[in-house]
C-alpha positions in Angstrom: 28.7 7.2 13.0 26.5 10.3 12.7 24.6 11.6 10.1 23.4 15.4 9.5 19.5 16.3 9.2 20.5 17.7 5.6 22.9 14.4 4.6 19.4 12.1 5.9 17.4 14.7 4.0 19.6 13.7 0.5 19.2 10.0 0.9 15.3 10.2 1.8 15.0 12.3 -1.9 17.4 10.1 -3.6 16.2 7.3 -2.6 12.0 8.2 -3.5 13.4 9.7 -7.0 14.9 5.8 -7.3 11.7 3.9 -5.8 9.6 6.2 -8.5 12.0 5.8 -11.4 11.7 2.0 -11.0 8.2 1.9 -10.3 6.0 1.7 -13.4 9.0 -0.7 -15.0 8.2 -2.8 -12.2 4.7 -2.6 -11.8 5.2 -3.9 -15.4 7.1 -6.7 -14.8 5.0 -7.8 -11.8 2.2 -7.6 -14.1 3.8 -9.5 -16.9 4.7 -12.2 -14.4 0.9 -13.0 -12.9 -0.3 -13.1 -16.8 0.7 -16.8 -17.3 -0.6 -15.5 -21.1 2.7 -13.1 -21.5 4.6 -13.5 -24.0 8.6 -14.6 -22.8 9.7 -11.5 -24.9 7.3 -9.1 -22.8 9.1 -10.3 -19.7 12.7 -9.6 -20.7 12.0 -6.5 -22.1 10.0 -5.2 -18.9 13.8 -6.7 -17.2 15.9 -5.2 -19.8 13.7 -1.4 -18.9 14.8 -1.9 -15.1 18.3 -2.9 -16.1 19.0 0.3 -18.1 17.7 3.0 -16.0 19.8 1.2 -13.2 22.7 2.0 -15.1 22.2 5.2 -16.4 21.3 6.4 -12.6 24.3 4.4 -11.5 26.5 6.4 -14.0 25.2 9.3 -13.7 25.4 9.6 -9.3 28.1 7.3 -8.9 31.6 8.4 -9.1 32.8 9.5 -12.2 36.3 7.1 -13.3 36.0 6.9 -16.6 36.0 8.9 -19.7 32.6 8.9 -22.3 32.5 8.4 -25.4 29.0 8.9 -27.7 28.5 5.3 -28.2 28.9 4.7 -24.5 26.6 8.1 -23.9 23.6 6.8 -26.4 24.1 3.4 -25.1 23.4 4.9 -21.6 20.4 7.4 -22.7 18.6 4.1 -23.3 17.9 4.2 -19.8 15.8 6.9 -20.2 11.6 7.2 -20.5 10.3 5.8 -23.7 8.9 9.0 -24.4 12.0 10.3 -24.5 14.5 10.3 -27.9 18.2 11.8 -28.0 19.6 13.3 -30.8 23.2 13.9 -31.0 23.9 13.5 -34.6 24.8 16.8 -34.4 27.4 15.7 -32.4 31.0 14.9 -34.3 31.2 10.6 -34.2 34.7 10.8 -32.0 33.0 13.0 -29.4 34.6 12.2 -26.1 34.1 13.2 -22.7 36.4 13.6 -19.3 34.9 11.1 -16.7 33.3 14.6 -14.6 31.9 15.5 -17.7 30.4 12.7 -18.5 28.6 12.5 -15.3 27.3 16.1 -15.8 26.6 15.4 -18.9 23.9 12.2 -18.1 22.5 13.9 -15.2 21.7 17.0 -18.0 19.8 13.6 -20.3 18.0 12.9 -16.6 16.9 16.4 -16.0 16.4 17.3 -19.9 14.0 14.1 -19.6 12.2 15.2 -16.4 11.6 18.6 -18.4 9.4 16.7 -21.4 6.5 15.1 -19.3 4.8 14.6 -22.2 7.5 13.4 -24.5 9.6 15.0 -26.9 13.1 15.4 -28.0 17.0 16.2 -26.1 19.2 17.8 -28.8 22.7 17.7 -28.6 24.9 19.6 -30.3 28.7 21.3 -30.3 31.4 19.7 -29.4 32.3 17.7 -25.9 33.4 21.2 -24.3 31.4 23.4 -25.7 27.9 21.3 -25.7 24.3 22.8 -26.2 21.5 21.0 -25.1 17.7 21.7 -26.3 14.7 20.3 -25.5 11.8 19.8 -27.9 8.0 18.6 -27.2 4.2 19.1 -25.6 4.7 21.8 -23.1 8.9 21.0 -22.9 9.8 23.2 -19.9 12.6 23.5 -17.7 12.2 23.0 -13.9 11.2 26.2 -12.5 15.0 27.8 -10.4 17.3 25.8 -12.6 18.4 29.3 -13.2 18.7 30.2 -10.0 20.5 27.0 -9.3 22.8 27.5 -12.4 24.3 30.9 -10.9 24.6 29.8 -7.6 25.9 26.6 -5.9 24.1 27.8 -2.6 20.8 27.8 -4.1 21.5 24.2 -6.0 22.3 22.9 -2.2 19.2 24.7 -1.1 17.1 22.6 -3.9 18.1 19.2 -2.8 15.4 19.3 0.4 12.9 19.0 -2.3 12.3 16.0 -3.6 10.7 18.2 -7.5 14.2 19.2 -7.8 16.6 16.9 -6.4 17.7 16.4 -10.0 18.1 19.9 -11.0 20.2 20.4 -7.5 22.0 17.2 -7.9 22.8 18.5 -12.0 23.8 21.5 -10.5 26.3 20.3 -8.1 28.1 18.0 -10.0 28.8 20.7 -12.5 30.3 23.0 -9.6 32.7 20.3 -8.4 33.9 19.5 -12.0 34.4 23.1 -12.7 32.2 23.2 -15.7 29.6 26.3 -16.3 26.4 25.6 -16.9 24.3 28.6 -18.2 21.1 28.9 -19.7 20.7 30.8 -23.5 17.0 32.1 -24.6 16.4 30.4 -27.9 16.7 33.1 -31.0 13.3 31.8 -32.6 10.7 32.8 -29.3 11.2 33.4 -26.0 8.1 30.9 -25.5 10.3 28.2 -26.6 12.5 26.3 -23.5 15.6 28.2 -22.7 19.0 26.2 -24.6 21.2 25.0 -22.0 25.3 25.8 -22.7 28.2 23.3 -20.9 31.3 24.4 -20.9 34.1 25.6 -18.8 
């Protein structure tokens, strides 16, 4: 079986965005296990970091057959950097999403997380189709052509032969194929202040 330049391309970035998602969980755990000092409890929860960023990734580029609800969708944001806090309780408690959506909606947590390097906040708020996401923290930025990528599912394939914004093109695509729109909002407070991303169809 053959394989185009651009699918090969795709698996090479997915699979170096994997290797550096794992890595400092790993590093971590290797480190834990040479310390004959560790504590047990430092050991399962360097286990327990790799185990839920291997699920949120798997639910979030897998294929979407279920629906999500919050609990399952803060469950899964667990998965995410340390640094990194969701807030949804603006969010009503029976929030439920279709099983596309869902999937857009956890690679948004991935890419929202990506945009707060040095920590910070992903707001949620709305309903599940009419959602508005905000980030919050030290020098919270967007990835520079998620606009670009937004407007135009040419430009979103474009982005996937580089590995800085394979998750922005990725975001992107699985938007398109669940027909939901994706649009960025300048904030009313500053225009300094991260653009507020809209989902809905």
């Amino acid at each position: 079986m053959s394989c185009t330049p651009s699918a090969v391309h795709l698996i090479e970035r997915t699979a170096a965005c994997l290797c550096e998602a794992f890595g400092a969980s790993v590093a971590a755990l290797a480190s834990a296990l040479r310390n004959e000092q560790e504590p047990a409890h430092a050991l399962g929860a360097a286990v327990d970091a790799i185990l839920l960023q291997l699920q949120l990734r798997q639910a979030a580029w897998g294929p979407a057959s279920h629906p999500l609800d919050l609990l399952q969708l803060m469950a899964l944001a667990r998965g995410l950097p340390g640094h990194v806090a969701v807030d949804a309780s603006a969010l009503p408690p029976a929030t439920l999403f279709s099983a596309a959506a869902g999937r857009v909606v956890l690679n948004i947590l991935l890419l929202a997380a990506d945009s707060l390097s040095q920590g910070g906040q992903i707001i949620l708020a709305g309903a599940a189709e009419d959602l508005f996401i905000r980030i919050a923290g030290p020098q919270a930025a967007w990835p520079v052509g998620m606009t670009l990528c937004l407007a135009s599912e040419a430009e979103a394939r474009s982005a996937l032969t580089d590995e800085r914004s394979l998750q922005m093109a990725l975001t992107a695509l699985f938007a398109y194929a669940a027909d939901i729109r994706l649009s960025a909002l300048l904030p009313a407070v500053t225009h300094a202040e991260p653009a507020i991303l809209r989902f809905g169809r």
